[in-house]
C-alpha positions in Angstrom: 95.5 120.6 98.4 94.4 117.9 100.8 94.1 118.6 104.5 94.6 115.8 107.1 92.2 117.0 109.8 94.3 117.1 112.7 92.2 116.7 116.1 94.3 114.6 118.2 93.6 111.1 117.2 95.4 109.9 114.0 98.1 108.9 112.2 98.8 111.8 110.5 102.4 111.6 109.9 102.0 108.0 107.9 99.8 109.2 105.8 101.2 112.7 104.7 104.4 110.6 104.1 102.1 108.5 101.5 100.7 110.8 100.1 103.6 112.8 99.3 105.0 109.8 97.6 102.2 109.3 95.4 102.6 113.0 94.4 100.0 114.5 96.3 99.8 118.4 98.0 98.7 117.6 101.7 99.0 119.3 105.0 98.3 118.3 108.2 95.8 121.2 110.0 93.3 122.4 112.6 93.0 125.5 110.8 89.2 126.6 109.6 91.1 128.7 106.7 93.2 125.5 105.5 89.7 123.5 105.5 88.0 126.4 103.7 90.0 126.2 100.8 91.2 122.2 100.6 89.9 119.9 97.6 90.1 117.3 99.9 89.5 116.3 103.7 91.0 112.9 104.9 89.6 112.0 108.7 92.4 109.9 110.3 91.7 107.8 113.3 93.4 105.7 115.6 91.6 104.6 119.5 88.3 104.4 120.7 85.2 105.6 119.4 83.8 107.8 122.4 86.9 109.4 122.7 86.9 110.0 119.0 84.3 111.8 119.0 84.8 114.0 121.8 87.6 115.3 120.7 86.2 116.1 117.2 83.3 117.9 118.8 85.6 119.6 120.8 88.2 121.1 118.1 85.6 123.2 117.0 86.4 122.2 113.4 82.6 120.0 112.8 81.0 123.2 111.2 83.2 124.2 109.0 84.0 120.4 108.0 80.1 120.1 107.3 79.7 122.8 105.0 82.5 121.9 102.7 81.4 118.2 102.3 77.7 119.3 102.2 77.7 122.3 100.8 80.8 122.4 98.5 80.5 118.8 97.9 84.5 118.0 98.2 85.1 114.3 98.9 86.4 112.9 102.3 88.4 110.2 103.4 87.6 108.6 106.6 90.5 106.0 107.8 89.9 103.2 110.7 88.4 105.0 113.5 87.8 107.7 111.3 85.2 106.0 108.9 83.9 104.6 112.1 83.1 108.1 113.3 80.8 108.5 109.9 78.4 106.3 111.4 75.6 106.7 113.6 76.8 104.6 116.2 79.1 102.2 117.7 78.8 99.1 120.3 82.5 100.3 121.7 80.9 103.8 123.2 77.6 105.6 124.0 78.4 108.7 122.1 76.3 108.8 118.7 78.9 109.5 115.7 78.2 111.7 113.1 75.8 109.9 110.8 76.8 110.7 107.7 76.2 107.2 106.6 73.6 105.3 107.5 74.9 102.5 110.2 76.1 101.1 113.5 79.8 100.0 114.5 79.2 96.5 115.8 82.1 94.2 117.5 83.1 90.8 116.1 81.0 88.3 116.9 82.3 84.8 116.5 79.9 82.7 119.0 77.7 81.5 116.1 80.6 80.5 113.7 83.3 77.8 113.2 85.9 80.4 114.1 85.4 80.6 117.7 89.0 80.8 118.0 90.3 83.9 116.2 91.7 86.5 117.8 90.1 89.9 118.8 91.6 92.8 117.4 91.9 91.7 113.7 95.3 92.4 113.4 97.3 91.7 110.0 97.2 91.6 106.0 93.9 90.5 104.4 92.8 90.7 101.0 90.1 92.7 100.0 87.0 92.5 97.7 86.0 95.4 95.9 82.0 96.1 94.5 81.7 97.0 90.9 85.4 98.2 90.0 85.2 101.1 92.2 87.4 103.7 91.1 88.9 104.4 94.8 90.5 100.6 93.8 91.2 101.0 90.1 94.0 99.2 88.7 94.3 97.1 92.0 95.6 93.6 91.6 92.6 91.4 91.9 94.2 90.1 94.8 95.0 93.4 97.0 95.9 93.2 100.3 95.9 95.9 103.1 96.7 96.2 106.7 93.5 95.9 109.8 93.9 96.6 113.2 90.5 96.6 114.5 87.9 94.9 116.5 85.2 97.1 115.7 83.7 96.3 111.9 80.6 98.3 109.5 77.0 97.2 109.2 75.4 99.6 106.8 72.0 99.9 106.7 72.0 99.4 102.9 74.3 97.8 101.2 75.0 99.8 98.6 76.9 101.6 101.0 79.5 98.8 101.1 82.3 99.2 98.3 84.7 96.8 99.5 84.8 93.1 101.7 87.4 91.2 103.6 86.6 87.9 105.4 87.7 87.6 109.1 85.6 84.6 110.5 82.8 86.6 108.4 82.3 88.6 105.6 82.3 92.1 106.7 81.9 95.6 105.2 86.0 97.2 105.1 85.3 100.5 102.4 82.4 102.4 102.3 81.1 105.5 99.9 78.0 107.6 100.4 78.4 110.5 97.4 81.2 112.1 98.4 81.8 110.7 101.6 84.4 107.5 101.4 85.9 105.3 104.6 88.0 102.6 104.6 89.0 100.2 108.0 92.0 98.9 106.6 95.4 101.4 107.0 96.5 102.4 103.8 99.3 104.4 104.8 100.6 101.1 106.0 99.7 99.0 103.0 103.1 99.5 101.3 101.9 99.3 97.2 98.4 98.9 97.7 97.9 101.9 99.7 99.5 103.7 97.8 98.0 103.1 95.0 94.2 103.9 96.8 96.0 107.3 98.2 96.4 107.6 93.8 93.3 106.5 92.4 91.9 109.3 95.9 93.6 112.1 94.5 93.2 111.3 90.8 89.7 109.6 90.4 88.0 111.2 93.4 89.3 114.5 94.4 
């Protein structure tokens, strides 16, 4: 069983729908019991980063969310805001995230670059370049596409963080894995095919 951590901030309802379809056991839960005993954790997230984070801290769920992930080793999902929260910090708030991967949450920049003119947020398909034939993409058409609404974007520290590119003005980090710890930026639960088939290759390659 997968829970969907619910603290207030996702879009929770989208993505138990796709997952379902894909034929995956999810729930949606605040319950310590439910998160004791999931294969699974997905961290939806949908807002800013500060407030994010507050309300995580505040749900009282952190503790219990640690120990399976660092103790139990069972893989997470973070989705948007919620593999923004993985980092260490973000230019959109003064809270420090969680830092389970090594990084910052930085703005798009385009003073220095020919595409002074796009738009902030980053709204809209894009395609996506995988590293290495990760299996969170396996079986992706080389040319997948998936839905961004964002105007914060990844910097890891390393790079070997980084499992997956887009291009908006820039090259920029849009899927990141450290062990057992995955985030995407992109929506899958709105990507139509293509996220459904990365909610598939989630339950069946990674969980």
């Amino acid at each position: 069983m997968i829970v969907i951590l619910d603290y207030g901030m996702g879009n929770t309802g989208s993505i138990i729908n796709m997952i379902r379809r894909v034929g995956g056991d999810a729930i949606i839960s605040a319950d310590d019991q439910d998160i004791s005993t999931a294969a699974a954790l997905i961290l939806p997230g949908v807002g800013a980063f500060d407030n994010g984070m507050e309300k995580l801290r505040a749900s009282g769920l952190l503790p219990v969310i640690e120990k399976r992930i660092f103790d139990d080793k069972i893989p997470i999902l973070g989705i948007c805001l919620g593999m923004q929260l993985l980092f260490e910090s973000s230019e959109e708030g003064a809270f420090e995230g969680l830092g389970w991967i090594p990084g910052q949450v930085k703005r798009f920049n385009f003073s220095d670059t020919s595409q002074a003119g796009l738009k902030i947020p980053h709204m809209g398909w894009n395609e996506i370049q995988p590293a290495n034939n990760h299996l969170l993409f396996a079986g992706l058409e080389s040319e997948a596409r998936f839905y961004f609404v964002h105007s914060y974007h990844i910097v890891c520290d390393v790079d070997k963080y980084s499992i997956a590119k887009a291009v908006y003005g820039y090259a920029f980090t849009c899927a990141v894995q450290n062990d057992n710890i995955y985030g995407v930026q992109f929506h899958p639960e709105k990507s139509h095919r293509f996220g459904m088939g990365l909610f598939k290759n989630f339950l069946e390659n990674i969980c």
